[in-house]
C-alpha angles and dihedrals in degrees: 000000000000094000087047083051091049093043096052095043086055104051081058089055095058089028089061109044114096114233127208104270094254095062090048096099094049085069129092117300134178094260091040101027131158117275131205117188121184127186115208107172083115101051099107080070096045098260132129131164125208128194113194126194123186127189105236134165114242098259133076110330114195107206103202113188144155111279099232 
C-alpha cells in the first residue's frame, strides 16, 4: 500500500509541473501514457513492488517528487 501510495504521489508530481511549451508533447499522452504497475501477490507480508514507466524526449529530464 505504501509504494502504491509513493508511486501515485509521484505520477502527480510529474502530472502537475508545467513544462516549457516545446517539451509538451514528450509528456504523457493518451497513445503513449504513464504506467504504473504494482504487484501485490506479496501484500499479506507488507510488500509491494512498483514498476513505473514514464514517456520522455532523449535530452535533459528533470524527476521532481515529494522528499519522504
Amino acid at each position: 500500500m505504501r509504494a502504491l501510495v509513493i508511486g501515485s504521489a509521484l505520477a502527480l508530481a510529474l502530472v502537475t509541473q508545467r513544462p516549457a511549451q516545446a517539451a509538451v508533447s514528450a509528456l504523457a499522452t493518451q497513445s503513449n501514457p504513464m504506467i504504473l504497475d504494482v504487484d501485490a501477490r506479496e501484500a499479506a507480508r507488507g510488500l509491494l513492488r512498483t514498476h513505473f514507466r514514464v514517456p520522455v524526449a532523449p535530452g535533459a529530464f528533470t524527476l521532481v517528487y515529494a522528499k519522504w
